[in-house]
C-alpha positions in Angstrom: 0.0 0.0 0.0 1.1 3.5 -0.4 0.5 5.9 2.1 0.4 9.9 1.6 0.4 12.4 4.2 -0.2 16.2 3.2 0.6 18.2 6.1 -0.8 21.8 3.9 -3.4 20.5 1.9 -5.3 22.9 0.1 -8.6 23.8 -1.9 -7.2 24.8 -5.4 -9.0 26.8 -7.8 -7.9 27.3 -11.5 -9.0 29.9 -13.8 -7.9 31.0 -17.3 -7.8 34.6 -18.8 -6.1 36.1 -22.1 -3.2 38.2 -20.1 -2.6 38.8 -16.6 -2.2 42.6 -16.4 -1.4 43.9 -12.9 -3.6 46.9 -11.9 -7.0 45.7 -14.0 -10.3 44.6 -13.7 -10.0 41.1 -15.7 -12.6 38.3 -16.5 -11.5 34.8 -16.4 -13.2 31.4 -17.2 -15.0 29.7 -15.0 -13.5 28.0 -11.5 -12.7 24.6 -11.9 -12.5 23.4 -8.1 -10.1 20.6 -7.6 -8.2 19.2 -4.2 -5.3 20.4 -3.8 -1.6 19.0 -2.0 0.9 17.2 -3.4 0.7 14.0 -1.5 -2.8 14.5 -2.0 -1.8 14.6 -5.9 0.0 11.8 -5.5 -2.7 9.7 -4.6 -5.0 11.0 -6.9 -3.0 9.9 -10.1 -2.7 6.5 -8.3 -6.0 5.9 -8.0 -7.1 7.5 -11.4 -4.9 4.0 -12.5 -6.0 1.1 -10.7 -3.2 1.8 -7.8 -4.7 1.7 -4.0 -3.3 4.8 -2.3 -4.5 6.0 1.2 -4.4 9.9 1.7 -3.9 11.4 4.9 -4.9 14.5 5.1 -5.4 17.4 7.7 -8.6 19.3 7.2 -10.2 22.1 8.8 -13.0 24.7 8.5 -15.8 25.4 5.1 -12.8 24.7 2.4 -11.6 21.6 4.6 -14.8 20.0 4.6 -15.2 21.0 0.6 -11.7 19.2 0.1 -13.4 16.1 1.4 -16.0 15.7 -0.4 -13.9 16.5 -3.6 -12.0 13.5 -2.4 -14.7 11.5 -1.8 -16.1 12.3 -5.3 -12.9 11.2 -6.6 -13.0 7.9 -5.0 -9.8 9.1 -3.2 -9.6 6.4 0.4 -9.4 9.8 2.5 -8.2 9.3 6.2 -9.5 12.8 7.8 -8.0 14.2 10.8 -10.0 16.8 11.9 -7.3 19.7 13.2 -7.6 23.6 14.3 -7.5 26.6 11.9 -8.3 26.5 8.5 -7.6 24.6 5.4 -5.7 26.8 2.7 -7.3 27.9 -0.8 -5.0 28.3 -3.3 -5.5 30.3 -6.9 -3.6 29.1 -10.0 -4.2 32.2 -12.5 -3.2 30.3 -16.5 -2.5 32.6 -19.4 -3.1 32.0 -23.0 0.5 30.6 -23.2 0.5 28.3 -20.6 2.3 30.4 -18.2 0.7 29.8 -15.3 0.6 31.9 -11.8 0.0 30.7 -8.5 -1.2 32.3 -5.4 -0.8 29.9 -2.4 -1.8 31.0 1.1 0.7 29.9 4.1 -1.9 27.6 6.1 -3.0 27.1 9.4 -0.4 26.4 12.1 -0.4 22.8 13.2 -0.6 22.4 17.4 0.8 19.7 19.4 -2.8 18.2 19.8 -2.6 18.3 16.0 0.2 16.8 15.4 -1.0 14.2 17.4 -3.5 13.2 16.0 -2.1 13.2 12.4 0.6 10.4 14.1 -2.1 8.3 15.7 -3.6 8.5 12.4 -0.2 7.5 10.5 0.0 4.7 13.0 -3.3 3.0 12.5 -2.7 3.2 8.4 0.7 2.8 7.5 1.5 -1.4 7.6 5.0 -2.5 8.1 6.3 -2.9 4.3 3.7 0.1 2.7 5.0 3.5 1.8 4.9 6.4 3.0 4.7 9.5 0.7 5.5 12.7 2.8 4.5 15.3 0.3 4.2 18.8 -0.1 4.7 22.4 2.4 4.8 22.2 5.8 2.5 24.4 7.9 4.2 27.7 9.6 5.3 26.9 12.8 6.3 23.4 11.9 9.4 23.1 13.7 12.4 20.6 11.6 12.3 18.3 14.3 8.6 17.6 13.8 8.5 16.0 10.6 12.1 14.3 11.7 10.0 12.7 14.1 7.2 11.9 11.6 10.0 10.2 9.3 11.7 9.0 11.3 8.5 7.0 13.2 7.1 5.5 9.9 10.0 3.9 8.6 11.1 2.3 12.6 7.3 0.5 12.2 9.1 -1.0 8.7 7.7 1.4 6.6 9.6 3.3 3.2 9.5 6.6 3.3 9.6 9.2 0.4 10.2 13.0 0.7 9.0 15.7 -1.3 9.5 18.9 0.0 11.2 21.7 0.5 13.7 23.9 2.3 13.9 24.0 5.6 11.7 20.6 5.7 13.6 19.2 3.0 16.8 19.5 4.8 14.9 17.7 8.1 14.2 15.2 5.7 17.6 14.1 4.5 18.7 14.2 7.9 16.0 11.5 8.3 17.3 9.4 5.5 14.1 8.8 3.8 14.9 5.6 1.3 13.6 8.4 -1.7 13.9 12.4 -2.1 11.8 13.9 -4.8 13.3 17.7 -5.0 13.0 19.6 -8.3 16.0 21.5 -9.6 15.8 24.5 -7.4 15.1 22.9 -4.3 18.7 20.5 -5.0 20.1 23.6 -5.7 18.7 25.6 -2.2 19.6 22.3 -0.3 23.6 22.1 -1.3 23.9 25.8 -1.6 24.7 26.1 -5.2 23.4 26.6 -8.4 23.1 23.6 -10.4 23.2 25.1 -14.2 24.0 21.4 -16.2 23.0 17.6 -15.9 26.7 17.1 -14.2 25.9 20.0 -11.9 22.1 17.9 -10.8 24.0 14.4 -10.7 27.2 15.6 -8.2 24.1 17.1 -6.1 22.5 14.6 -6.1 25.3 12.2 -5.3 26.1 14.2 -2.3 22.3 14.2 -0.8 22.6 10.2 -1.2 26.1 10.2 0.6 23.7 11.3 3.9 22.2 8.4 3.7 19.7 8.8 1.3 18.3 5.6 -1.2 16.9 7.3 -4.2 17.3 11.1 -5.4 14.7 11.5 -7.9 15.3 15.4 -9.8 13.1 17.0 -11.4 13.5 19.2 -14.0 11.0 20.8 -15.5 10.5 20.3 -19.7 14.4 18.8 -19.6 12.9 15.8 -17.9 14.8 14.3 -14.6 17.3 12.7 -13.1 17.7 10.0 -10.8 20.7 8.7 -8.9 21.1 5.2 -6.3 23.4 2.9 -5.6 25.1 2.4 -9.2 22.4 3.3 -10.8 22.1 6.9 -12.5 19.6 7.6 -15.3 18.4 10.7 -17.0 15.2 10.7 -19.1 13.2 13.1 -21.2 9.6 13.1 -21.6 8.6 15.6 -24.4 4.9 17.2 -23.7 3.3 18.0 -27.1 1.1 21.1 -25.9 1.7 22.3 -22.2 -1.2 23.6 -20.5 -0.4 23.3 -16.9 2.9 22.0 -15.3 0.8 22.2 -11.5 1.0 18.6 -10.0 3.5 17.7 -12.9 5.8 16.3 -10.3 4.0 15.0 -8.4 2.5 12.7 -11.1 6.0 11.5 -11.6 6.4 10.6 -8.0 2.9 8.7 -7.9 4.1 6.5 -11.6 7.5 5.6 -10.4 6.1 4.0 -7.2 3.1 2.6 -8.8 6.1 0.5 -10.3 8.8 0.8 -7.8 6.8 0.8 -4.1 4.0 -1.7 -5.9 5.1 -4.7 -3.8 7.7 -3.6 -2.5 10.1 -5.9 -4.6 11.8 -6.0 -7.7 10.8 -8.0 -10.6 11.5 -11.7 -10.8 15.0 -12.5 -12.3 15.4 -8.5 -13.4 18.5 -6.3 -12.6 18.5 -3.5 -10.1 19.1 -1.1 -13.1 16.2 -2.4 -15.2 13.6 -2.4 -12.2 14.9 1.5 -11.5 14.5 2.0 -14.9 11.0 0.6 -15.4 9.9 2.9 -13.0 11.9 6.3 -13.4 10.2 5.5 -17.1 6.4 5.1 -16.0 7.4 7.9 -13.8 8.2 10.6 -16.9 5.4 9.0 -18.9 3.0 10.5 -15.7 4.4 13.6 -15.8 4.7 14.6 -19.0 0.4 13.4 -19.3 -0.2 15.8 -16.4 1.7 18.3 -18.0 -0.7 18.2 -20.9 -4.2 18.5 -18.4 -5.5 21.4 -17.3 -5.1 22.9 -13.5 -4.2 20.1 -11.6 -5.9 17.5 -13.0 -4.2 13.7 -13.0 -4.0 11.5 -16.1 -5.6 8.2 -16.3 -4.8 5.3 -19.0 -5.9 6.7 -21.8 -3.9 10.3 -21.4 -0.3 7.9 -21.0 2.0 7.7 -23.7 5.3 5.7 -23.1 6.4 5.8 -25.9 7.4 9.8 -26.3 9.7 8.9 -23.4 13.7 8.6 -23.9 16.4 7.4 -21.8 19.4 9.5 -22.4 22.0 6.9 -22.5 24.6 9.4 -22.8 23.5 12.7 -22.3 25.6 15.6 -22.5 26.6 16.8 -19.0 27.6 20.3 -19.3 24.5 21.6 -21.8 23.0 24.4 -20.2 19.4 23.9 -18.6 16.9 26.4 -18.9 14.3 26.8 -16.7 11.1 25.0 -16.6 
C-alpha cells in the first residue's frame, strides 16, 4: 500500500484569462475546483490508475470539509484528521500561453494536539512494508524536528518513506534518511547551496544528498525531464509534452508513476537487474508527468492520457548543456 500524508493540503481553484495585467479589472473562465496537495496529488493519479493509495490528510473549516467531499467524489480512500485553523485555498491564474501563476496561502499552524492526531492517524494506516509519501509544504510553525519525528516513526514500524518537499523541511528530511527524495532543480540547488546550471551540476548534487544516507534522489527538471541517482544506478530521461497547459502537479504525477512501479510490492521483478527495475519505474514515472503536463489545472491523467512511448532514456547525455528553466 502507499500511504500519503499532506501536512498543507489545500482547496485549489484554477481559472484561465487572455493576459494577466497587474492593476486591471479582468474576466476569467469559470472556476474549476479541484483538491489540492501534493501527496494529495499523489494519490490522486494512483487511484485514477487502478493503484490503491491511502491519503492522509489534515482538514479544517468550510474549504476543509469542501476538500473532502472533492476527495470522496474522486474515490480518493481519504483518512481525515480533523485539526484547528483553516484549510488553505490556493489560486492558480493560466494565461493563453501556458504560463501559469500561483497564489498559495501559508496555512494554518499545526498544534501539538494536532500533530497528534495526524501520528495516531499515520499509525493505525501505515502497515510494516507500505510506503509512506511525505509530500508537499509544511505548515508555519512546523518546527524541523517535527517531521524528523514523523520520518523517522514510519519507517522504525518498517515502513519506506519518500520525501518531497522543500527547504527548511527538506533539509529535516535528509537528515531522516528517507529511502527516496523527490526535489526539483531548485530545491537540490537551495539544499547544497549552489546553483546547479548542467545535468553534471544535478548528478554531483544529487550524489552528495545520497552520501547522507539517502536511497533514491529522484530530480526534477522541468521540460528537460529528470534525473535520478542510487546505488550504481544513475539515469536521465526526457519526456517531451506535445502542448503544455499546466505544469501544477506535474511532479507529483511523476512521484505517484514511479512508485506505482517501484513501491507496488515492495520488490523487484522476478530474475530483473537493479538497473532495469529503476528504470522501469523512473520511465512510468516521466510518462505520468509529462500526461499531467498536458491537463488542465491540476488535474491527473488516467490510462488513456499515458504515452510511453514519447519517453527517452538518455544513454549518454551531454553533462555540461546548459538547462533552462522550466
Amino acid at each position: 500500500m502507499i500511504v500519503t500524508l499532506t501536512l498543507n493540503p489545500s482547496l485549489d481553484r484554477t481559472v484561465t484569462l487572455d493576459r494577466l495585467v497587474p492593476g486591471a479589472v479582468l474576466r476569467t473562465s469559470e472556476p474549476v475546483l479541484e483538491p489540492g496537495g501534493k501527496g494529495v496529488n499523489v494519490t490522486r493519479a494512483l487511484t485514477a490508475n487502478g493503484h490503491p493509495s491511502i491519503a492522509v490528510v489534515p482538514v479544517a473549516g468550510a474549504e476543509g470539509s469542501e476538500l473532502g467531499r472533492l476527495l470522496d467524489a474522486a474515490e480518493v480512500d481519504g483518512r481525515y484528521v480533523a485539526v484547528s485553523g483553516r484549510t488553505r485555498s490556493n489560486l492558480s491564474i493560466v494565461g493563453d500561453d501556458g504560463t501559469v501563476t500561483k497564489l498559495n496561502e501559508p496555512g494554518s499552524p499545526l498544534d501539538a494536539d494536532d500533530l497528534l492526531a495526524i501520528a495516531t492517524t499515520l499509525r493505525g494506516t501505515v502497515r510494516p512494508g507500505d510506503w509512506l509519501v511525505v509530500s508537499g509544504s509544511v505548515t508555519p510553525g512546523l518546527i524541523a524536528d517535527d517531521l524528523r519525528a514523523l520520518i523517522e516513526a514510519a519507517g522504525a514500524g518498517g515502513a519506506q518513506v519518500a520525501v518531497d518537499t522543500s527547504g527548511e523541511a527538506l533539509a529535516a528530511a535528509v537528515s531522516a534518511a528517507p529511502r527516496i527524495l523527490k526535489p526539483n532543480r531548485d530545491e537540490l540547488a537551495e539544499l547544497v547551496g549552489r546553483p546547479l546550471h548542467t545535468i553534471a551540476h544535478v548528478l554531483d548534487a544529487a550524489r552528495q544528498v545520497r552520501d547522507g544516507g539517502v536511497g533514491i534522489v529522484l530530480v526534477t527538471l522541468g521540460a528537460a525531464g529528470a534525473v535520478l541517482v542510487a546505488d550504481d544506478v544513475e539515469l536521465v530521461g526526457e519526456s517531451p509534452v506535445a502542448r503544455p497547459v499546466s505544469p501544477v502537479g506535474a511532479g507529483d504525477c511523476l512521484l505517484a508513476g514511479f512508485l506505482s512501479r517501484y513501491g507496488a510490492d515492495g520488490a523487484f521483478s522476478a530474475g530483473a537487474s537493479v538497473e532495469s527495475d529503476l528504470a522501469d519505474a523512473f520511465t512510468t514515472g516521466l510518462t505520468w508527468g509529462a500526461a499531467a503536463a498536458g491537463l488542465p489545472g491540476s488535474a491527473v491523467p488516467s490510462p488513456g492520457d499515458l504515452h510511453p512511448e514519447n519517453v527517452q532514456l538518455v544513454w549518454q547525455p551531454d553533462l555540461d548543456r546548459p538547462l533552462v528553466a522550466g
